[in-house]
N, C-alpha and C positions, 0 to 999 in steps of 0.2 A: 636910588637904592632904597628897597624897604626896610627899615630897622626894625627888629622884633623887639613884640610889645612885651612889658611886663606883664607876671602873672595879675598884678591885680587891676592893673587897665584894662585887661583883657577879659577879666571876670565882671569889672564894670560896665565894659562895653556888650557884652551879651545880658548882663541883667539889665539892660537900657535894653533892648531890642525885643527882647520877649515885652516887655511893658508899651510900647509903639502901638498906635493904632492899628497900622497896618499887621502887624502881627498878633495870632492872639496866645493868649497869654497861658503855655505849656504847663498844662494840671496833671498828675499822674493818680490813678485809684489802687487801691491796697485789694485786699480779696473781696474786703468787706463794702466794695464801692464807696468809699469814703477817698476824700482827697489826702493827697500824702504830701507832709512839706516839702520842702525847698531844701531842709537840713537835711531829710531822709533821701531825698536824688543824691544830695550831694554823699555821704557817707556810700552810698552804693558805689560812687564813682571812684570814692576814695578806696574802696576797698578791690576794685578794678585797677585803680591805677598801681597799688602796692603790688598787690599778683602780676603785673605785668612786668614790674620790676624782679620780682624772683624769677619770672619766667626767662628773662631776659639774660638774667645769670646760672641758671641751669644750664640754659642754649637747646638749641636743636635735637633732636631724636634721629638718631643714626637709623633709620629705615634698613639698613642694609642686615642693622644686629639684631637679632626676634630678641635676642636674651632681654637689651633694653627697649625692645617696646613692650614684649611682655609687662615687665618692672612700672614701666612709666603708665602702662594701661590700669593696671593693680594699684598701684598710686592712686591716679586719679579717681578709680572707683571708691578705694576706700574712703577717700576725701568726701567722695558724694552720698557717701553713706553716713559719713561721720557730719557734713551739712546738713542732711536730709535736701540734697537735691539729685534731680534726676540729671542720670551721665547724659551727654550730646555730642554730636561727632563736634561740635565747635567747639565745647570745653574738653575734650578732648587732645583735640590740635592744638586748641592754643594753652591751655594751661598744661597738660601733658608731654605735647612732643613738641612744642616751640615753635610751631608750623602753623601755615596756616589751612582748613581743608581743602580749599582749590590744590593749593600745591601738593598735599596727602594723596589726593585723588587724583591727581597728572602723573604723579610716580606710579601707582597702583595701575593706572590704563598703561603704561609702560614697561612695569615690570607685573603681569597680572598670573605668574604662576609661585612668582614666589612666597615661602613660608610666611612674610608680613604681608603682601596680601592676602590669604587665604586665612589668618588670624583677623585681619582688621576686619573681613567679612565674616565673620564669627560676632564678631564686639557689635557690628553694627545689628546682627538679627539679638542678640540677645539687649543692646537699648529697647530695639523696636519692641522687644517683648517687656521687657519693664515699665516701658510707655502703656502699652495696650491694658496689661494687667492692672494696673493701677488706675488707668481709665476704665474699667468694669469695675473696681471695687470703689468706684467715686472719690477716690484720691487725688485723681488730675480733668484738667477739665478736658471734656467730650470733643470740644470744636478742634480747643488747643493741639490735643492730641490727634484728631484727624489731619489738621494741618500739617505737622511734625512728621506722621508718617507719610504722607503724601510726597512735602517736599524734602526729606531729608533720608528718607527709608528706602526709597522707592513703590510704594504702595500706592494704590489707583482705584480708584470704582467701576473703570471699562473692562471687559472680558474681550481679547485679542484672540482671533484664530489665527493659525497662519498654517501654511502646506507646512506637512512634515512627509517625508520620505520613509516608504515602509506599508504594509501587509493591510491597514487600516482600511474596507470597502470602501466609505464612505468620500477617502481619497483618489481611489481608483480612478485614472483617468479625469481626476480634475485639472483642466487647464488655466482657471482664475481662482485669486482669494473669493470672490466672489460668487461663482458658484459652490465653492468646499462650503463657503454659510448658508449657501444656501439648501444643499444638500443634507448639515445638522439640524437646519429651523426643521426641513418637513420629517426627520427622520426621530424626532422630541412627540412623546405624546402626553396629547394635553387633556388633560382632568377637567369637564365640568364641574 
């Protein structure tokens, strides 16, 4: 039977591990690429693990009520406003609606015409647009932000054709994706 360890064996034994050769030894950088102590991980962690506690006695977000997700969205906004951080479908879920987004998003592919879905895809284009804006006015950084939108927006740098049905010549009679592109490359004119 494993007996659980106490807190401070437990704190001992991971600050022994990062110190190991075989490990190396976990540095984190601030904006300013300067190393950040050990105190400063630790306070971040602590100020995660409190919020995880009020989150925990709030409890879950009834998806079913818009009134309280409304409420709980406007919350967490103002919270990110009043931080100066930017909202995220993760601080979202979990500090907002007590959830976590996998689960957000398996109710929404399940229930996808109701009033909280068609709100929560509201909240999500206007992050992406607080994201982007703020990435043009060199507020947030360029990568970060591309990343963000990529995999959390749904935003892409491929341009997808696909048959659409309808009056379109260029469709006419197309039997492949494959030909439909290749009927837009030659029908694109190109500029010397």
């Amino acid at each position: 039977m494993n007996k659980i360890k106490d807190v401070e064996s437990m704190a001992l034994e991971l600050h022994e591990e990062q110190r190991e050769d075989r490990y190396k030894v976990r540095k984190y950088k601030d904006k300013k690429g300067e190393i950040v102590s050990e105190e400063k991980v630790g306070s971040e962690i602590a100020v995660a693990r409190e919020a995880l506690s009020k989150i925990m006695e709030r409890g879950r977000v009834d998806l079913w009520n818009i009134e309280e997700v409304i409420l709980r969205t406007e919350d967490y906004f103002l919270a990110c406003e009043k931080s100066g951080t930017f909202p995220s479908m993760m601080g979202l879920c979990s500090r907002g609606f007590g959830m976590t987004r996998d689960g957000l998003y398996k109710w929404m592919d399940r229930n996808p015409r109701t009033p909280t879905t068609e709100y929560i895809g509201i909240v999500q284009e206007m992050m992406a647009d607080i994201l982007t804006n703020a990435s043009l006015r060199n507020k947030a950084n360029v990568a970060q932000t591309i990343f963000q939108l990529k995999n959390h927006f749904g935003h892409s740098d491929e341009v997808r054709v696909k048959k659409v049905e309808g009056d379109d010549p260029l469709m006419a009679g197309a039997s492949s994706q494959k030909e439909i592109e290749e009927r837009y490359r030659q029908s694109v004119v190109w500029d010397d």
